[in-house]
Backbone as CSV, one residue per row, in Angstrom:
resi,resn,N_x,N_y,N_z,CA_x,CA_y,CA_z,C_x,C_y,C_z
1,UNK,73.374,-142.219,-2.874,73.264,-142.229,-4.314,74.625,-141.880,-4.902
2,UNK,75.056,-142.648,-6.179,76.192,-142.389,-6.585,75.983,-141.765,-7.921
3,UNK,76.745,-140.712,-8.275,76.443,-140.599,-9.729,77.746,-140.539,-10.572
4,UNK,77.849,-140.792,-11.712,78.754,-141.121,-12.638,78.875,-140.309,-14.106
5,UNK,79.510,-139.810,-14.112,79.283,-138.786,-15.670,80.658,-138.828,-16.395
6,UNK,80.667,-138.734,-17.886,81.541,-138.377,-18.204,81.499,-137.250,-19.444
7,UNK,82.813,-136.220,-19.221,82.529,-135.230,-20.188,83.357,-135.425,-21.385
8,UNK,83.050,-135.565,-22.423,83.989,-135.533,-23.534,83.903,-134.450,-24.612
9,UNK,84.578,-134.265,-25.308,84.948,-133.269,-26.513,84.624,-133.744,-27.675
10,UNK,84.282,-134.953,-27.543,83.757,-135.397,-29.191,85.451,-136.035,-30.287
11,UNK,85.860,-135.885,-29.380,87.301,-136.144,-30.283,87.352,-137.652,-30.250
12,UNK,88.177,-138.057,-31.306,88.392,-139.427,-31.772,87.278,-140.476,-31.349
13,UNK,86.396,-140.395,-31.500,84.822,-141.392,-30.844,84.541,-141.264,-29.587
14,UNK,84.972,-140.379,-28.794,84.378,-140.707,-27.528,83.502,-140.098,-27.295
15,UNK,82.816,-139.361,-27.693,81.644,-139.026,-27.832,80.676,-140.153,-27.425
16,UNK,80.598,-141.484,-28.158,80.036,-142.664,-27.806,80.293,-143.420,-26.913
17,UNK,81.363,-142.741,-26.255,81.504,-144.248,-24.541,80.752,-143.469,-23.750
18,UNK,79.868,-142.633,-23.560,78.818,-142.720,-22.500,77.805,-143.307,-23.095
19,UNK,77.169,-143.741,-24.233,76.697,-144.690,-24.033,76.618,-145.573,-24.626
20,UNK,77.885,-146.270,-24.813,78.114,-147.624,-24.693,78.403,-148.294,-23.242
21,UNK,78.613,-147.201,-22.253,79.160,-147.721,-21.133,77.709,-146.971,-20.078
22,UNK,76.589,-146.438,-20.658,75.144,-146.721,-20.209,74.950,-145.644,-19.423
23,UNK,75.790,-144.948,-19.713,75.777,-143.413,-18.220,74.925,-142.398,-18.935
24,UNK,73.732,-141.441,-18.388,73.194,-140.898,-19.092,74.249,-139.146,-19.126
25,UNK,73.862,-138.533,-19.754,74.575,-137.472,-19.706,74.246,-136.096,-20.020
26,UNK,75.521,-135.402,-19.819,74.629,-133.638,-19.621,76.120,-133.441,-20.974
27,UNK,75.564,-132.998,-21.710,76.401,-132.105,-22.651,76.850,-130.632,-22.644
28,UNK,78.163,-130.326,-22.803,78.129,-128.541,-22.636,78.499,-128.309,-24.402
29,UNK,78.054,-128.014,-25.026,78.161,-127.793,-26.532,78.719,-126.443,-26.505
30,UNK,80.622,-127.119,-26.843,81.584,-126.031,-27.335,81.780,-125.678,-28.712
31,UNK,81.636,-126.903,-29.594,82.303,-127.385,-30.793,81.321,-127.922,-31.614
32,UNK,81.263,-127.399,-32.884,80.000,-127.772,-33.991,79.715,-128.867,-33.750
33,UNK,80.367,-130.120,-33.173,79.392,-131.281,-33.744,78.394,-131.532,-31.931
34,UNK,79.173,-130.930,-30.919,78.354,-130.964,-29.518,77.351,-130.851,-29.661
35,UNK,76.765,-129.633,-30.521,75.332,-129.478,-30.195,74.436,-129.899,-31.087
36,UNK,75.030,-130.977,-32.131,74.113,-132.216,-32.756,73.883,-132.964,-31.381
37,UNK,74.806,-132.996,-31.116,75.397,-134.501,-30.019,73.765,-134.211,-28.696
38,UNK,74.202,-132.954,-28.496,73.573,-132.616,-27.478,71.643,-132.993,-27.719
39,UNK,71.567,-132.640,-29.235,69.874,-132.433,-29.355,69.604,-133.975,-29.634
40,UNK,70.695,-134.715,-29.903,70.441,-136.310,-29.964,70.518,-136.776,-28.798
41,UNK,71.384,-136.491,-27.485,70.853,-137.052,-26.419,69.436,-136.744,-25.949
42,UNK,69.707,-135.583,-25.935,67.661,-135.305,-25.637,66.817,-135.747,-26.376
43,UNK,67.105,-135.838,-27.329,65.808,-136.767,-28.143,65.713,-138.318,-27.890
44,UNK,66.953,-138.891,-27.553,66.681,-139.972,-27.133,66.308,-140.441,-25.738
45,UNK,66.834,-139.284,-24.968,66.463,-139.414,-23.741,67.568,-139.668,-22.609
46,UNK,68.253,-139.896,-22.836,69.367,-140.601,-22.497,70.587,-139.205,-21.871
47,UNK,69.964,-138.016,-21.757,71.111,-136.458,-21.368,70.392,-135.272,-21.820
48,UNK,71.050,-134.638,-21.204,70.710,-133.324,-21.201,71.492,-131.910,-21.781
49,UNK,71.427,-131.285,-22.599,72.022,-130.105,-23.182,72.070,-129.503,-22.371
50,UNK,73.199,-129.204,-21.525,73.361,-128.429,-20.846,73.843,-126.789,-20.159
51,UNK,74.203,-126.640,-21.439,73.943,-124.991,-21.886,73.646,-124.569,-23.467
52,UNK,72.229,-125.083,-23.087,71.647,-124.769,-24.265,71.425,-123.255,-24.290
53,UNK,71.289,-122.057,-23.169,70.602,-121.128,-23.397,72.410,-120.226,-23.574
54,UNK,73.397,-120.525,-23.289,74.634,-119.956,-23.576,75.922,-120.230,-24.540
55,UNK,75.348,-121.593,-24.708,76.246,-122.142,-25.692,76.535,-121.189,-26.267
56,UNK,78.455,-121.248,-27.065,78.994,-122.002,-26.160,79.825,-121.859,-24.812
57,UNK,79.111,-120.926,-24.011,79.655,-120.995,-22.539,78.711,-121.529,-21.521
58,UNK,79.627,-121.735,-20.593,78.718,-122.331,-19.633,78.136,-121.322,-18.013
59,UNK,76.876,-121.639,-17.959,76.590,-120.823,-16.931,76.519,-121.993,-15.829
60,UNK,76.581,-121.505,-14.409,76.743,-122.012,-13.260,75.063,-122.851,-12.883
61,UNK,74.049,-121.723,-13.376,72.730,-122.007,-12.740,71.643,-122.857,-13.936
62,UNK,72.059,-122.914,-14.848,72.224,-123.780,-16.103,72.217,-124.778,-16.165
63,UNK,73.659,-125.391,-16.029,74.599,-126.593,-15.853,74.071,-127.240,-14.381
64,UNK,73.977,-126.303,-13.324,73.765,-126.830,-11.956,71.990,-127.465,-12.246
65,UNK,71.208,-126.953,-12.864,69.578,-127.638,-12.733,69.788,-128.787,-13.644
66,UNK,70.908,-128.867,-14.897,70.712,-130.236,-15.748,71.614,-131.497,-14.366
67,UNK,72.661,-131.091,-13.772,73.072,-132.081,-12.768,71.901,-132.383,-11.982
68,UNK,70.966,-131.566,-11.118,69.910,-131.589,-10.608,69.077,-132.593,-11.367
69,UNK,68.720,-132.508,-12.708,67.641,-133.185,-13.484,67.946,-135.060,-13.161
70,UNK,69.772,-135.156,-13.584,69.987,-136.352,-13.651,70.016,-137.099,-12.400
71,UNK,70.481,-136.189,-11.358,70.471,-137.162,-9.703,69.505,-136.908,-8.519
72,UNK,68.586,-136.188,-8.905,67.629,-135.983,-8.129,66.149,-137.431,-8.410
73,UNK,66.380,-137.823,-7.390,65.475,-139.120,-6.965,64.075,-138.771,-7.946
74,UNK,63.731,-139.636,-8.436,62.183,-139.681,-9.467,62.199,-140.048,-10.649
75,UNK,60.982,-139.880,-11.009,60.540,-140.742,-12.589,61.687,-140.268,-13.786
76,UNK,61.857,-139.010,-13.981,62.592,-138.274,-14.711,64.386,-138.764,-14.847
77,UNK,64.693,-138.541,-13.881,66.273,-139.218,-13.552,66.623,-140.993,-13.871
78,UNK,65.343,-141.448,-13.338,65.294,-142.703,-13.379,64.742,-143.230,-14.435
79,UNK,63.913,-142.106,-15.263,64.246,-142.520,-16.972,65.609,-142.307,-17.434
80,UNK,65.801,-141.011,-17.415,67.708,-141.007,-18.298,68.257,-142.346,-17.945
81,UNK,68.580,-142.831,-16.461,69.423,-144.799,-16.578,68.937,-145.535,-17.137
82,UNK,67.607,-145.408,-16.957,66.954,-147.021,-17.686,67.304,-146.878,-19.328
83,UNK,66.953,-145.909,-20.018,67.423,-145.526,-21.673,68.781,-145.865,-22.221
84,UNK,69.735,-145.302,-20.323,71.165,-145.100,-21.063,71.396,-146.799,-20.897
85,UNK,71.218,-147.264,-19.886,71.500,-148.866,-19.814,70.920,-149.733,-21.127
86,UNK,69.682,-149.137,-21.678,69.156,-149.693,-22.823,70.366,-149.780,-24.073
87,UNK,70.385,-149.154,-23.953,71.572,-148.352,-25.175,72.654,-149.409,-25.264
88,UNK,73.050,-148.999,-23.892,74.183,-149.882,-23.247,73.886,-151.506,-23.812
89,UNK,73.129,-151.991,-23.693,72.748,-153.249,-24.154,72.653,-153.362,-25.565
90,UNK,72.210,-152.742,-26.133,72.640,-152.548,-27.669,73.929,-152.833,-27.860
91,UNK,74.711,-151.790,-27.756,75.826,-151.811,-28.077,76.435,-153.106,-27.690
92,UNK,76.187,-153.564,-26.768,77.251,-154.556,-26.069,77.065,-155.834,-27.105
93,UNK,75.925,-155.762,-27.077,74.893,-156.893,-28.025,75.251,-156.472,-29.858
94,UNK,76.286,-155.894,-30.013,76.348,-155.891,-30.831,77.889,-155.902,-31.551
95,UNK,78.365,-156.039,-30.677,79.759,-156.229,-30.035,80.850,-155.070,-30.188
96,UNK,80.117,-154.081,-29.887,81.133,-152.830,-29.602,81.380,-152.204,-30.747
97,UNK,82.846,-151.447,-30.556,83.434,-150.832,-31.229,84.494,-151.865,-31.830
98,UNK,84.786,-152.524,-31.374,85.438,-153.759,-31.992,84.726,-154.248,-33.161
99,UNK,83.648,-154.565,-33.305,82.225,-154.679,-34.180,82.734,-154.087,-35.200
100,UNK,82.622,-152.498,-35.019,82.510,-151.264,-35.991,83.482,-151.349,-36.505
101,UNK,84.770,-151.420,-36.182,86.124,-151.711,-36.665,86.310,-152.918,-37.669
102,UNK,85.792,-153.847,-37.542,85.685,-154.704,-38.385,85.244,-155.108,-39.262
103,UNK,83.971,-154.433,-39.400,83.082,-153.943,-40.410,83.736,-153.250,-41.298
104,UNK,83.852,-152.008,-40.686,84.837,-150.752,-41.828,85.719,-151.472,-42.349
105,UNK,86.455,-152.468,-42.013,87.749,-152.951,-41.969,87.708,-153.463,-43.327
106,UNK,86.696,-154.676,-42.935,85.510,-155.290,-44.415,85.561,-154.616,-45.600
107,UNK,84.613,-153.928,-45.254,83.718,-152.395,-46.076,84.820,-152.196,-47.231
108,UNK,86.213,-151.825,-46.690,87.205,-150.870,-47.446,88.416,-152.046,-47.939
109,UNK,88.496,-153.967,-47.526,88.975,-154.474,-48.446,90.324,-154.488,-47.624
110,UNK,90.528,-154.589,-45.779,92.005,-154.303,-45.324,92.235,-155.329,-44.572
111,UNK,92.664,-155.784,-44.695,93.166,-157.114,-43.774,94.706,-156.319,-42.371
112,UNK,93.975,-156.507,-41.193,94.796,-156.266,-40.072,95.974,-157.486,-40.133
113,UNK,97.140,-157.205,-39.764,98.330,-158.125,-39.457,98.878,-157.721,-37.768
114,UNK,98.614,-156.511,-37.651,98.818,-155.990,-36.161,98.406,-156.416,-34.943
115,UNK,99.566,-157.604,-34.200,99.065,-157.975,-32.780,98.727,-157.519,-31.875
116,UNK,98.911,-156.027,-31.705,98.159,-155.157,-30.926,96.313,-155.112,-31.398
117,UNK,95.791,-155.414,-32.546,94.434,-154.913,-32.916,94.046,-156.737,-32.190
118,UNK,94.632,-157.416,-32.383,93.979,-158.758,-32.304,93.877,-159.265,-30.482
């Protein structure tokens, strides 16, 4: 079994490439907006708050049962992928962050000239 996680800080959008890129996830909520972040993965299903009872520090036996939750073989684990891949399909199907960028772009009346954005 392989497992794949990524941790982010919430800084500049990345908060959203786990799941746009379908990985379910464990949150450690340091920073005011983490532990929105955190009660929205659990509600969707898709991760786990993972020090919810210390936030914001992290305990060893805590953190170690939410890794447990996500890679341990069964119904439970193997819901968090199927949700986060769901997701994942959304997004993709909707054409990303590229999408979102272009929209706003719209929205606010800016026309890009920059060969790097194109």
């Amino acid at each position: 079994m392989s497992f794949h996680g990524i941790q982010a800080n919430g800084e500049c959008g990345i908060d959203t490439s786990p799941e746009s890129a379908g990985v379910p996830q464990i949150i450690l909520a340091q920073w005011i907006d983490l532990y929105d972040m955190a009660g929205r993965a659990e509600y969707r299903g898709i991760g786990i708050f993972g020090n919810r009872n210390v936030a914001p520090d992290i305990e060893a036996i805590e953190f170690s049962a939410a890794v447990e939750r996500l890679v341990k073989p069964g119904e439970e684990s193997e819901g968090f992928r199927t949700r986060a891949w769901r997701i994942e399909g959304l997004c993709r199907g909707a054409g990303g962050k590229r999408a979102a960028v272009d929209k706003l772009l719209e929205i606010i009346g800016v026309t890009v000239q920059d060969p790097m954005y194109t």
